[in-house]
C-alpha positions as CSV (number, residue, x, y, z in Angstrom):
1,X,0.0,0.0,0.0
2,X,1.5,3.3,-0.5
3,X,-0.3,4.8,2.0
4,X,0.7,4.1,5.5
5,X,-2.8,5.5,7.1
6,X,-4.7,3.4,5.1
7,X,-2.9,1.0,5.9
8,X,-2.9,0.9,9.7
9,X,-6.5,1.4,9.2
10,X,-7.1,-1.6,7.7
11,X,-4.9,-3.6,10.0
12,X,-7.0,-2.1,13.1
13,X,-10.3,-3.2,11.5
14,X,-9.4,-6.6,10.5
15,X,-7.9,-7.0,14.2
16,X,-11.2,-5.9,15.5
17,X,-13.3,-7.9,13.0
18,X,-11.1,-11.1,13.7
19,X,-11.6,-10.4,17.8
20,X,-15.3,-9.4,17.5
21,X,-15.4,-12.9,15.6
22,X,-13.9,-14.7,18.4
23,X,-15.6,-13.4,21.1
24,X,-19.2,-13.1,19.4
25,X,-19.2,-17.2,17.9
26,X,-18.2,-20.7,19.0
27,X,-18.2,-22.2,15.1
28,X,-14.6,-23.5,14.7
29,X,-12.6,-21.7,11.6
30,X,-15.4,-18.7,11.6
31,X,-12.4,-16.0,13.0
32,X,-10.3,-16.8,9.9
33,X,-12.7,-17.0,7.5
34,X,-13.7,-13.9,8.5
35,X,-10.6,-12.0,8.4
36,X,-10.2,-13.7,4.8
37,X,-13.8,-12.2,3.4
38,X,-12.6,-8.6,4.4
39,X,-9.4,-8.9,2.8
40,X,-11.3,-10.3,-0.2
41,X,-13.4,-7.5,0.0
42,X,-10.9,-4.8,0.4
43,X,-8.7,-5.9,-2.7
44,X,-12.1,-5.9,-4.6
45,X,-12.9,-2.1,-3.4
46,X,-9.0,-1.0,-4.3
47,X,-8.7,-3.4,-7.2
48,X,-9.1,-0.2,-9.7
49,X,-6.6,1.7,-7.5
50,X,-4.1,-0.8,-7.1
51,X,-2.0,-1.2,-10.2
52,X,-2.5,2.9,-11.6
53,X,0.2,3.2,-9.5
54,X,2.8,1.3,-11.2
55,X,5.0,3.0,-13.9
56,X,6.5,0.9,-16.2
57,X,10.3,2.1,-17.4
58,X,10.7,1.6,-21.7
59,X,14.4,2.5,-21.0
60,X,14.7,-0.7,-18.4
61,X,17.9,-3.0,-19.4
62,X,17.3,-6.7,-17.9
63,X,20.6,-8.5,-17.6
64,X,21.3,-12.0,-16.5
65,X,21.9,-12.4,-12.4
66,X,23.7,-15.1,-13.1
67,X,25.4,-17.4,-15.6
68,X,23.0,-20.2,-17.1
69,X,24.4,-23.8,-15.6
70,X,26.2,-26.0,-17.9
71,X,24.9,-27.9,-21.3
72,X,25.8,-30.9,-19.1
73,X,24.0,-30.0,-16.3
74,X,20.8,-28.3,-18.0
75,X,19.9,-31.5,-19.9
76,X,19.6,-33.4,-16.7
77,X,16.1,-34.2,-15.6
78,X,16.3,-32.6,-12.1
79,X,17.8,-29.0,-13.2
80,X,14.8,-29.1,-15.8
81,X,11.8,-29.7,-13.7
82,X,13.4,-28.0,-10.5
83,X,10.4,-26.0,-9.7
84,X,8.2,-29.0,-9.9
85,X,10.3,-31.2,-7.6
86,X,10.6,-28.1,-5.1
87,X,6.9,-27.9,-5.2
88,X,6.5,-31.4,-4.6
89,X,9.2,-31.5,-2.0
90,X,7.2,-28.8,0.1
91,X,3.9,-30.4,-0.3
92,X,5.3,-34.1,1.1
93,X,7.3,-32.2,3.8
94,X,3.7,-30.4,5.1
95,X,2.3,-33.6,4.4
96,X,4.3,-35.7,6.5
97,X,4.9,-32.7,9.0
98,X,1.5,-34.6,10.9
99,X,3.3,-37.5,12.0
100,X,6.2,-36.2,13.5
101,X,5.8,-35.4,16.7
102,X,7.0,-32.5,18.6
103,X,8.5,-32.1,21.9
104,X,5.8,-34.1,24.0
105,X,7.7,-33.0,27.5
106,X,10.3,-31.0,29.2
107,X,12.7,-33.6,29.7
108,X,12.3,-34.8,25.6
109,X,13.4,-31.0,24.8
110,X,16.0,-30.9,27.3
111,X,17.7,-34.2,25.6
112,X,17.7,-32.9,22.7
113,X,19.3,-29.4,23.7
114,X,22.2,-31.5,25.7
115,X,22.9,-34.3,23.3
C-alpha cells in the first residue's frame, strides 16, 4: 500500500473484525474465514486503485543475475523440472509434518538441547 494510514486502518479493522469474531461465535474456523472475506473485499474495493500506480520504465535494461548452468548440467532431468520437484518437495514435507511429533515433555526437549 503506499499509503501508510490506510494501511494501519485496515490492519486495526481486520484485528477488531477477527476479535469481534472470536468473542461473538463458537463455530470453529469462523475468526479466519472472517478476516479472509474482508481482505477479499478490500482488494475488490482497491482493485481499480491498485496497479495505476505502477510506472513501467521503456528504457529498463534486464541482464542475467547469473550465468546459465552447464549444457551438461541443464539436460539433466532434475535441473529441468526444479520447480516442480521443489513444489512437490514442500507439499510431502507439510504432508508428513502430521506425524512427526513435537517435543511431548520438558525432559524430551532438554535431551535434545544436551545431546
Amino acid at each position: 500500500m503506499s499509503d501508510f494510514r490506510l494501511a494501519f486502518v485496515a490492519g486495526m479493522v481486520i484485528g477488531v473484525i477477527e476479535q469481534m469474531a472470536i468473542f461473538y461465535t463458537d463455530i470453529a474456523g469462523f475468526p479466519d474465514l472472517s478476516v479472509a472475506l474482508v481482505l477479499l473485499v478490500g482488494l475488490l474495493l482497491r482493485a481499480r486503485t491498485l496497479g495505476r500506480e505502477v510506472v513501467l520504465d521503456q528504457g529498463l535494461v534486464v541482464e542475467a543475475s547469473e550465468p546459465p548452468p552447464p549444457t551438461r548440467a541443464a539436460n539433466l532431468l532434475a535441473v529441468q523440472h526444479t520447480g516442480k520437484i521443489g513444489w512437490a518437495v514442500l507439499f510431502t514435507f507439510i504432508a508428513a509434518r502430521s506425524f512427526f511429533q513435537g517435543l511431548g515433555s520438558q525432559e524430551r526437549a532438554v535431551f535434545l538441547l544436551s545431546w
